[in-house]
C-alpha positions in Angstrom: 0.0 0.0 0.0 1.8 3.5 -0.3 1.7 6.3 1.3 -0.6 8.2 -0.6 -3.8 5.3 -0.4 -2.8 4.5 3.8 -2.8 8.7 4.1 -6.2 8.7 2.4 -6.9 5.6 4.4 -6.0 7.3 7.2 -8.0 10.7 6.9 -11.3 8.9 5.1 -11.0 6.9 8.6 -11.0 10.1 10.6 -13.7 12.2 8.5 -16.1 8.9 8.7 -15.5 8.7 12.4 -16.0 12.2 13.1 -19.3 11.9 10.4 -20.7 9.1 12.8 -20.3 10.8 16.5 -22.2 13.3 14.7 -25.1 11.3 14.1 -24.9 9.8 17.1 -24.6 13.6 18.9 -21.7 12.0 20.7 -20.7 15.3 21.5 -17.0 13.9 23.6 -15.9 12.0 20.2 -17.2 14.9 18.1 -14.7 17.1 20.4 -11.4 14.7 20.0 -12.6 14.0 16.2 -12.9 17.7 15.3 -10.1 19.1 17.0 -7.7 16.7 15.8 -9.2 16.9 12.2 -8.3 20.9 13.2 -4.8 19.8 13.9 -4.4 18.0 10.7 -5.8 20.8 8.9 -3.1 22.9 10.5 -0.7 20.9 9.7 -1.5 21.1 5.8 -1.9 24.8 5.8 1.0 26.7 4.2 2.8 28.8 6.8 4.0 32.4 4.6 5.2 35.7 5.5 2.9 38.4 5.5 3.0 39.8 1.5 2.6 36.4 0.0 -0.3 35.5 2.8 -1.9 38.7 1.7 -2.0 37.8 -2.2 -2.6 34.0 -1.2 -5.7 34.8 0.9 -7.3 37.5 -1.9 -7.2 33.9 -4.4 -10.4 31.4 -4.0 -8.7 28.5 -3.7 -7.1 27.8 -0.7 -3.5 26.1 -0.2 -3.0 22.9 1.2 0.3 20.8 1.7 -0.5 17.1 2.6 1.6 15.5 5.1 3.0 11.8 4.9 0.6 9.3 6.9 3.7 9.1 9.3 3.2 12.9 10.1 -1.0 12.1 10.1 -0.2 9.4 12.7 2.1 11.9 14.3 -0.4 14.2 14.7 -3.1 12.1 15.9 -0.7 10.2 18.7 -0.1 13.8 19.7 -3.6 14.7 19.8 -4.4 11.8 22.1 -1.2 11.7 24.6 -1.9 15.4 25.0 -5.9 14.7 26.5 -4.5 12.2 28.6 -1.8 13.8 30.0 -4.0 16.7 30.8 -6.8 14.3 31.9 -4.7 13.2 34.6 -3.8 16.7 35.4 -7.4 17.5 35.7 -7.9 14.3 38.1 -4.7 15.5 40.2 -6.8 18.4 40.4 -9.9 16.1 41.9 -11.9 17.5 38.4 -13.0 13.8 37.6 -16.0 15.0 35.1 -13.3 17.0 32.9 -10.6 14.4 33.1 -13.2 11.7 32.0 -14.5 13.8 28.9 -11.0 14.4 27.9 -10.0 10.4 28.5 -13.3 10.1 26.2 -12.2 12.4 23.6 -8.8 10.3 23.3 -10.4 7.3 23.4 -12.0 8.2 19.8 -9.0 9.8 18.7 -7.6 6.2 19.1 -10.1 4.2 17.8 -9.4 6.1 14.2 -6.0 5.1 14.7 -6.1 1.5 16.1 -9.5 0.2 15.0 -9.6 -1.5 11.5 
């Protein structure tokens, strides 16, 4: 399989996730989904100094760089290490409502990642 098809895999998996805690109004895995569909998004956005932003924001079109599925899984990993870690803050904390939400929102961050 290259790159390209397990990228495509990879996002398809995300979008179609995301897609189905929305019709379920799962409103924890709609949170993990979407903001680490935001962090990929960020990801593929071109980073430019100010002139060429200018000129590159008056066009229609906007510009996208795709990362590898490496960087995708990356991402996600990132995305899901960073609500647990600050889960467990949030339980240090004694803010066990919070810390479960956030555990929730990893947990479907994961399954896109783990689950075939």
């Amino acid at each position: 399989m290259s790159s390209n098809s397990s990228e495509s895999g990879l996002h398809a998996r995300l979008a179609s996730a995301l897609r189905d805690a929305r019709r379920r109004r799962d409103l924890t895995a709609v949170a993990g989904l979407a903001g680490a569909s935001t962090a990929l998004a960020e990801a593929e956005s071109i980073q430019l100094p100010g002139e060429a932003l200018a000129i590159l924001a008056a066009s229609c079109t906007p510009t996208r760089i795709p990362v590898g599925d490496h960087q995708v899984r990356r991402i996600l990993l990132e995305q899901c290490d960073g609500r647990e870690r600050e889960a467990a803050a949030c339980l240090a904390q004694g803010e066990t409502v919070r810390a479960e939400r956030l555990r929730g929102e990893a947990a479907a961050i994961s399954g896109v990642l783990f689950d075939a």
